[in-house]
C-alpha positions as CSV (number, residue, x, y, z in Angstrom):
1,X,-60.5,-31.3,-7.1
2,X,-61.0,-35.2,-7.1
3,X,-57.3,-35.1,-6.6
4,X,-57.2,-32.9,-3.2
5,X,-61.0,-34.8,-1.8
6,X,-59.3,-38.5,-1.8
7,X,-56.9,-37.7,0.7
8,X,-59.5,-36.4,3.7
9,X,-61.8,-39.5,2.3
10,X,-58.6,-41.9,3.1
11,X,-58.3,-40.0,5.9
12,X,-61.8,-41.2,7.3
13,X,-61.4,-44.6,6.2
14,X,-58.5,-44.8,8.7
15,X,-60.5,-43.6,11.3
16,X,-62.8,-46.7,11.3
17,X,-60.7,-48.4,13.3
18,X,-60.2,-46.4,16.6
19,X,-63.6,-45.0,16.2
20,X,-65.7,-47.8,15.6
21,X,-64.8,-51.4,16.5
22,X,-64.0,-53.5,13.3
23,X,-62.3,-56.8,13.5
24,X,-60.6,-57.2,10.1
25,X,-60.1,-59.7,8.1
26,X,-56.7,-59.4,7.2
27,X,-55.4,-56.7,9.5
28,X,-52.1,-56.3,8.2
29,X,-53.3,-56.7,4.9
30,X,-55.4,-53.8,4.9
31,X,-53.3,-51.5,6.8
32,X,-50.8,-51.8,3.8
33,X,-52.9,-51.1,1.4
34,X,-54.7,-48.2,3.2
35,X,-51.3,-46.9,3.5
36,X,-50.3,-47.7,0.1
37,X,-53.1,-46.1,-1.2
38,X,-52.7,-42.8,1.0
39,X,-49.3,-43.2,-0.3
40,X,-50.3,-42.9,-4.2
41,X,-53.0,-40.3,-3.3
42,X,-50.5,-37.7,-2.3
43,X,-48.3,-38.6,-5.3
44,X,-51.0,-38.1,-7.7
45,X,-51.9,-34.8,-5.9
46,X,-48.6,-33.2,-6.1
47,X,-48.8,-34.7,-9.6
48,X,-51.4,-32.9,-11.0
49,X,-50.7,-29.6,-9.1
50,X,-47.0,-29.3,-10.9
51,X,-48.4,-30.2,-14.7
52,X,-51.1,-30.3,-16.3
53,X,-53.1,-34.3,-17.2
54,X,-54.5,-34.9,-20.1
55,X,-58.3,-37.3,-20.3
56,X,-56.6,-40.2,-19.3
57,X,-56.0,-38.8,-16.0
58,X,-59.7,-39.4,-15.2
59,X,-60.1,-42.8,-16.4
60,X,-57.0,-44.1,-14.3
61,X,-57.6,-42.5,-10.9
62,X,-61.0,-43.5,-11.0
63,X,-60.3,-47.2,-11.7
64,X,-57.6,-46.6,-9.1
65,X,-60.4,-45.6,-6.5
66,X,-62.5,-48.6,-7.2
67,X,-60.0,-51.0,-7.3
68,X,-58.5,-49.8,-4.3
69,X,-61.8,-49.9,-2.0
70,X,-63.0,-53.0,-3.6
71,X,-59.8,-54.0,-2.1
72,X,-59.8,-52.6,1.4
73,X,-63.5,-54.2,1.8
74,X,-62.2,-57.6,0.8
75,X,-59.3,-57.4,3.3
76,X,-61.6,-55.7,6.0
77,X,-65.0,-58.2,5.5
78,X,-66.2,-57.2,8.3
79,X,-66.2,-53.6,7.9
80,X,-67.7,-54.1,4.4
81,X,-70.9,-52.5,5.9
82,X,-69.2,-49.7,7.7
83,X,-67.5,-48.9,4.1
84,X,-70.4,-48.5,2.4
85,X,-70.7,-44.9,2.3
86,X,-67.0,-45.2,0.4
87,X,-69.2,-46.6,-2.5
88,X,-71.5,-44.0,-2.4
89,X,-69.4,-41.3,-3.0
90,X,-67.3,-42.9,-5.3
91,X,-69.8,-41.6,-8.8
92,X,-70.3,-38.6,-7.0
93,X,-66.2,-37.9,-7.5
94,X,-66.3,-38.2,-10.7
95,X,-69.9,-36.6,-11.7
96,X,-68.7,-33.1,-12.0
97,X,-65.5,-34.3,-14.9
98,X,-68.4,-33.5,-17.5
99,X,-67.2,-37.3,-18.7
100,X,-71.4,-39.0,-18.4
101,X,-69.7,-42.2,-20.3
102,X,-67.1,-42.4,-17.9
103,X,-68.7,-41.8,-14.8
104,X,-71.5,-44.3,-16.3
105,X,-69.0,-47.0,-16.4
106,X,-67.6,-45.8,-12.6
107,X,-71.2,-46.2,-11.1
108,X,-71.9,-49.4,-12.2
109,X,-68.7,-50.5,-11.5
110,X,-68.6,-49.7,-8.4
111,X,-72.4,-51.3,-7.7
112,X,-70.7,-54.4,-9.1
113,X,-67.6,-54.1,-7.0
114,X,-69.8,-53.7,-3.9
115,X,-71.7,-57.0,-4.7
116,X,-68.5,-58.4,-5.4
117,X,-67.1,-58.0,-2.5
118,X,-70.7,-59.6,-0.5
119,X,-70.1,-62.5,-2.5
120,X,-66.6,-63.2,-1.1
121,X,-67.5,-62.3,2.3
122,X,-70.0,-64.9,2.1
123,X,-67.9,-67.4,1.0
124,X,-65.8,-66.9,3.2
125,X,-68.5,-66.9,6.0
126,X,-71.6,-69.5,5.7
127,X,-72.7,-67.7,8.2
128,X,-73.1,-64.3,6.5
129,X,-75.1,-65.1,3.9
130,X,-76.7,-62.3,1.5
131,X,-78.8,-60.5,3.5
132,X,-81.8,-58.5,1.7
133,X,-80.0,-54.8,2.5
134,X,-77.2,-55.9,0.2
135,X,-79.8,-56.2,-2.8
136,X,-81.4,-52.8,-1.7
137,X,-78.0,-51.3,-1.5
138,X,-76.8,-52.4,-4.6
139,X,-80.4,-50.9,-6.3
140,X,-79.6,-47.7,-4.9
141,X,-75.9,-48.0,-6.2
142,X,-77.4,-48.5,-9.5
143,X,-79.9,-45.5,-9.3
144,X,-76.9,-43.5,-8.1
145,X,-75.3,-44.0,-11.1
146,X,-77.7,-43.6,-13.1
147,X,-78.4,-40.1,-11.4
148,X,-74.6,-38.9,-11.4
149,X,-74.5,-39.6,-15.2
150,X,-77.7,-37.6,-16.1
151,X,-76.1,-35.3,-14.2
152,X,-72.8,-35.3,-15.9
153,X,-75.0,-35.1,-19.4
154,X,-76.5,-32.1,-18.4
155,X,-72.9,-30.1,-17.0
156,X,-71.9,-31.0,-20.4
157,X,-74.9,-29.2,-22.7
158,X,-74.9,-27.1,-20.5
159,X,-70.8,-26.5,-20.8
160,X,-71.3,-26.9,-24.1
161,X,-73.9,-24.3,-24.6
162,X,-71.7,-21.9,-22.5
163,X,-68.8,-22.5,-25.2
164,X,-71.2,-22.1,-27.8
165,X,-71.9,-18.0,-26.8
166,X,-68.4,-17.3,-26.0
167,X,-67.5,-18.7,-29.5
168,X,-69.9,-16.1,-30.7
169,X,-69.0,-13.2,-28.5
170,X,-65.3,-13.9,-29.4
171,X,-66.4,-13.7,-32.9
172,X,-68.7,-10.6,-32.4
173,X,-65.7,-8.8,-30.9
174,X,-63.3,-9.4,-33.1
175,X,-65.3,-8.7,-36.2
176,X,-66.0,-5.1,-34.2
177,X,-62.4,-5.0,-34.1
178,X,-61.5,-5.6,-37.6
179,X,-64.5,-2.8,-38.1
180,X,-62.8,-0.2,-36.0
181,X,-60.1,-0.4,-37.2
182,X,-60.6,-0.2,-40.4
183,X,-62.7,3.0,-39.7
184,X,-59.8,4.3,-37.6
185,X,-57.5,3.6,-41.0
186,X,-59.8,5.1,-43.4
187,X,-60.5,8.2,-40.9
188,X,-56.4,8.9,-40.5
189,X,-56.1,8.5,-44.2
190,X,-58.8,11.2,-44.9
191,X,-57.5,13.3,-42.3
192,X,-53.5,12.6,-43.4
193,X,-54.8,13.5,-47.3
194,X,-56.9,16.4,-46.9
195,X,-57.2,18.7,-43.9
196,X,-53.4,18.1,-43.0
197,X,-52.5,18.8,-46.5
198,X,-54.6,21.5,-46.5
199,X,-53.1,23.0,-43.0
200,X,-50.0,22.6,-44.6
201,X,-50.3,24.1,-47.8
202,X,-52.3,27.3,-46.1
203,X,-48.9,27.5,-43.8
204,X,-47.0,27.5,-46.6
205,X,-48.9,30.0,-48.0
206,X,-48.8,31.8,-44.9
207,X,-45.3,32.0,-44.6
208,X,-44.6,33.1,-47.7
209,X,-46.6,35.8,-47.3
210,X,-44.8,36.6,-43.8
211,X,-41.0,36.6,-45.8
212,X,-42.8,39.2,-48.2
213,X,-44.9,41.5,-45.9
214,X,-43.5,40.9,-42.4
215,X,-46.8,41.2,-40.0
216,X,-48.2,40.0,-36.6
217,X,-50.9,39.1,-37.6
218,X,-49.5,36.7,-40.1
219,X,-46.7,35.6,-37.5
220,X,-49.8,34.5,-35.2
221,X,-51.6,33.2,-38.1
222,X,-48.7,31.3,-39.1
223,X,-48.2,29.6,-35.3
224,X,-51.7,28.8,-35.2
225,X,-51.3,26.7,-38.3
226,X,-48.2,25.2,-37.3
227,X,-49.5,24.1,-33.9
228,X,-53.0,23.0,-36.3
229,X,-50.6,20.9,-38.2
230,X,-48.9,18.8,-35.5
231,X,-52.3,18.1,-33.4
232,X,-53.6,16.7,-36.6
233,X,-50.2,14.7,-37.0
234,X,-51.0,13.6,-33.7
235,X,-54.1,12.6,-34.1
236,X,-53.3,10.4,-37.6
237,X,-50.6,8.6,-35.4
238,X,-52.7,7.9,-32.5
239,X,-56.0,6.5,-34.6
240,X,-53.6,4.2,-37.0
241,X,-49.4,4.4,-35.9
242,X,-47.6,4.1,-39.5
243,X,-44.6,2.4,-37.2
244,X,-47.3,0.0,-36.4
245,X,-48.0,-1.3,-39.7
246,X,-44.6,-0.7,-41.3
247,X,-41.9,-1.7,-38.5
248,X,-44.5,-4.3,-36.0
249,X,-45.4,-4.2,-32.5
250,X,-42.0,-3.9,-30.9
251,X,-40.6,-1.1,-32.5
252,X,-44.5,0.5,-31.9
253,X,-44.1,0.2,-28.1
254,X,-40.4,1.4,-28.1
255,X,-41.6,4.5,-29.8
256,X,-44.5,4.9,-27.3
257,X,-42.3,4.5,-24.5
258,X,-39.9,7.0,-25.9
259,X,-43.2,9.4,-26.5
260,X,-43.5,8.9,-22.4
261,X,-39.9,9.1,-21.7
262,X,-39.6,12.9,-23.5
263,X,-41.7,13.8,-21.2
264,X,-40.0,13.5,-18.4
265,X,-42.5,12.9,-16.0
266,X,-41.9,9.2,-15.0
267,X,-38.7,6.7,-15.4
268,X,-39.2,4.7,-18.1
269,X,-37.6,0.9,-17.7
270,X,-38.4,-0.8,-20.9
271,X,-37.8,-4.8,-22.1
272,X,-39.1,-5.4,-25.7
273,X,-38.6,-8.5,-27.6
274,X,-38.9,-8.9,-31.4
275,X,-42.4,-10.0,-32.2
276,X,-42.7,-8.8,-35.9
277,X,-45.9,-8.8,-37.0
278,X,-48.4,-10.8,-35.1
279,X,-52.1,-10.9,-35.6
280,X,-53.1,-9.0,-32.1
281,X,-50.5,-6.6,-32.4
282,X,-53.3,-3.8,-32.8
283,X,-54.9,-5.0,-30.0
284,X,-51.6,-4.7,-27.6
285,X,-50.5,-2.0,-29.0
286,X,-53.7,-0.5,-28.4
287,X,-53.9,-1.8,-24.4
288,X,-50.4,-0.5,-23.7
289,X,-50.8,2.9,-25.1
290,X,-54.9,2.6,-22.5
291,X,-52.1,1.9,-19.7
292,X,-49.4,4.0,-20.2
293,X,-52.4,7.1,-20.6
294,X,-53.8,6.2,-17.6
295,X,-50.0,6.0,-15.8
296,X,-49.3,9.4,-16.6
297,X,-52.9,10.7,-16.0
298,X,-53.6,9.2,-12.6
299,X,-51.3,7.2,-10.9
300,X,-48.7,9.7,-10.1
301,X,-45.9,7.4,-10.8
302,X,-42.4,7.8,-10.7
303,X,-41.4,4.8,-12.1
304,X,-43.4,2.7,-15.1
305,X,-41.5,-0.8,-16.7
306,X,-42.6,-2.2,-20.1
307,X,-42.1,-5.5,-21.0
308,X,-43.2,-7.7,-23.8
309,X,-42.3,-11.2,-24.2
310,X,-42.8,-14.5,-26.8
311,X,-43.1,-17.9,-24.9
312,X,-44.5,-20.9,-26.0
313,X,-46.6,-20.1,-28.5
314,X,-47.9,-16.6,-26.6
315,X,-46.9,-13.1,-26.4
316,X,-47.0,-11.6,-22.8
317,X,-47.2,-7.6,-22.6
318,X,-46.5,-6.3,-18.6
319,X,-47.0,-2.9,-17.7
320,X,-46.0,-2.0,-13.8
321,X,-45.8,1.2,-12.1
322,X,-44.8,2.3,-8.7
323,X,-47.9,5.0,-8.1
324,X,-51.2,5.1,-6.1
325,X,-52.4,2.1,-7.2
326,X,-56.3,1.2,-6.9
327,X,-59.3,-1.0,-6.0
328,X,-59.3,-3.7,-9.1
329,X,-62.8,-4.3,-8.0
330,X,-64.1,-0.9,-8.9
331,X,-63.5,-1.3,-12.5
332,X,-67.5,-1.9,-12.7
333,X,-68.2,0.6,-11.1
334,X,-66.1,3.0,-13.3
335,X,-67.8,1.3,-16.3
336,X,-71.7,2.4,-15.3
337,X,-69.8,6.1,-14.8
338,X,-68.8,6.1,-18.5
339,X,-65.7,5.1,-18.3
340,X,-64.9,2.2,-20.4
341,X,-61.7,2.1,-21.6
342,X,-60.1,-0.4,-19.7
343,X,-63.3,-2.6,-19.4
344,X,-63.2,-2.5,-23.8
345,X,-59.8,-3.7,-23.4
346,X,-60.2,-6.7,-21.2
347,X,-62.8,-7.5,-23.0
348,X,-61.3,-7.7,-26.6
349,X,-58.1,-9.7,-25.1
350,X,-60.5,-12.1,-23.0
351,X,-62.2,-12.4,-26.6
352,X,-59.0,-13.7,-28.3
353,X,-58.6,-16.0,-25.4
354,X,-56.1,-14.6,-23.6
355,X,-55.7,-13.0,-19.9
356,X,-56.0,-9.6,-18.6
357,X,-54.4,-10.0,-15.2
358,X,-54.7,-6.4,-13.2
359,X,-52.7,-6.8,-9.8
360,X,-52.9,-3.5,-7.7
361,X,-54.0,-2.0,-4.5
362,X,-54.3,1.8,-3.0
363,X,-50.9,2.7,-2.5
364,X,-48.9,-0.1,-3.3
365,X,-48.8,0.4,-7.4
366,X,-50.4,-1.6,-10.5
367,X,-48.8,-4.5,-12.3
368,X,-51.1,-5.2,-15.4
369,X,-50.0,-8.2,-17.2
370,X,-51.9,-9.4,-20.7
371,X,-51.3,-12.7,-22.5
372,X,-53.1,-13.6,-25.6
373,X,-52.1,-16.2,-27.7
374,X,-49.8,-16.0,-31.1
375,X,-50.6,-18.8,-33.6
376,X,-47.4,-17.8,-35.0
């Protein structure tokens, strides 16, 4: 942001000339550096939009600034006054880095520079001299920076603060996490151990009973245990997949997609690589199989592509369709009407400090695309 204001502030500084009439001290002097400095403004501005700075960035385009007008206002002398504002907005550029030390240091710095700069004017001048506005400027240089730092302390508790909840929410939800599902395990054990087994066993008994005493009743009875049997199947593989924990997320998701692709309704296009086991692979597992569901149910797709990637530390799962796409910005809405299931889900990845990136619009398809980070 600092970055992208310096060039429209360089911009007005160039302006003083034609607009108001300066005679300069060293003309030439303070074109070049006006132009040198526009020069390294659009540099650093196309630096810091391709790659990210670290602190450091801060502390030398600030010094940068103040050098560079204490400059201008020594080659200019005469338009020292007309550059005042310049020094005004200088701690004001750098309030909002949440650095108070640093933009301490800037402010009084820059009051400094500003008396600086009188003092060679006047030497320069007999004339001149040190009238009384300079002392009242420079006060009020000082109070700014004494009211951009205080500001600058407060962004920061209050930043800090704000770190401080989501730290906690982050924790909340993933202990709620580890909570469901261990429910979800314990409840597809129970059901896996005893009324499957139970199903089964009756079936067997069932059809034993059919080889002896052929019957419809018993054929119907039979079939109704059968179809029993694969729904609870079903359900122990939906509330805890054994390829899950067994085989990892990727070969998961391949069998999901296969699940989709068997049933013929929509072109499957899958890209999965090998992830193995990482810590959030309940989590994505869980968010593509929310997707996918909500593909088939309502977006009357022909087409759906599943991708899941390992970059740089992350893991990247993409899940596009071609169908009726929506209104991202109903999502609230849909949550007051009960329905929460892609709302939980953004919320748990957002939790583990990753993205949940929903790009769609009626008629043009969805292109979902969650990122949470691997540790390793």
């Amino acid at each position: 942001m600092t970055a992208t204001l310096r060039l429209p502030l360089i911009g007005l500084m160039a302006l003083l000339g034609p607009v108001i009439h300066v005679t300069h001290w060293k003309p030439d002097v303070f074109a070049g550096l006006l132009i040198g400095y526009a020069v390294v403004a659009l540099g650093w501005l196309i630096f810091v939009l391709v790659r990210e700075v670290g602190p450091w960035a801060g502390w030398v385009s600030t010094a940068a600034d103040v050098t560079a007008v204490v400059a201008l206002c020594v080659a200019s002398g005469g338009a020292t006054s007309v550059l005042l504002p310049v020094f005004f907005l200088l701690p004001i550029s750098v309030a909002f880095q949440y650095r108070p030390r640093l933009t301490a240091i800037v402010g009084v710095c820059t009051a400094v520079g500003y008396q600086a700069v009188w003092i060679v004017y006047s030497k320069r001048d007999d004339a001149v001299g040190f009238p009384d506005e300079v002392y009242l400027y420079f006060g009020f240089l000082l109070w700014l920076a004494a009211a951009t730092t205080a500001l600058s302390y407060v962004l920061v508790r209050r930043s800090a603060t704000v770190i401080s909840l989501m730290d906690v929410r982050r924790q909340l939800v993933a202990e709620s996490m580890g909570a469901e599902e261990r429910e979800r395990r314990q409840l597809a054990e129970y059901l896996h151990d005893g009324p499957l087994q139970n199903v089964l066993a009756a079936r067997l008994d069932v059809e034993g009973a059919l080889e002896r005493h052929p019957d419809q009743t018993l054929d119907a009875a039979e079939s109704a245990l059968r179809e029993t049997a694969a729904q609870l199947r079903s359900t122990v593989t939906t509330l805890h997949p054994q390829v899950l924990a067994q085989l990892g997320l990727t070969a998961a998701l391949r069998e999901l997609a296969d699940l989709h692709d068997r049933r013929g309704e929509v072109e499957m296009s899958v890209s999965l690589d090998e992830v193995g086991h990482p810590d959030c692979q309940e989590l994505l597992y869980r968010v593509a199989r929310e997707l996918l569901t909500n593909v088939t149910r309502h977006a009357r797709a022909t087409k759906i592509e599943l991708t899941l990637d390992r970059d740089g530390g992350r893991i990247t799962l993409t899940v596009a369709d071609d169908g009726a796409g929506f209104d991202p910005a109903v999502i609230p809405e849909r949550v007051a009407q009960g329905h929460i299931g892609l709302a939980s889900n953004i919320v748990r990845v957002e939790s583990l400090g990753g993205t949940f990136d929903v790009t769609s619009s009626p008629g043009a398809g969805t292109r979902v695309v969650v990122t949470v980070p691997d540790p390793g």
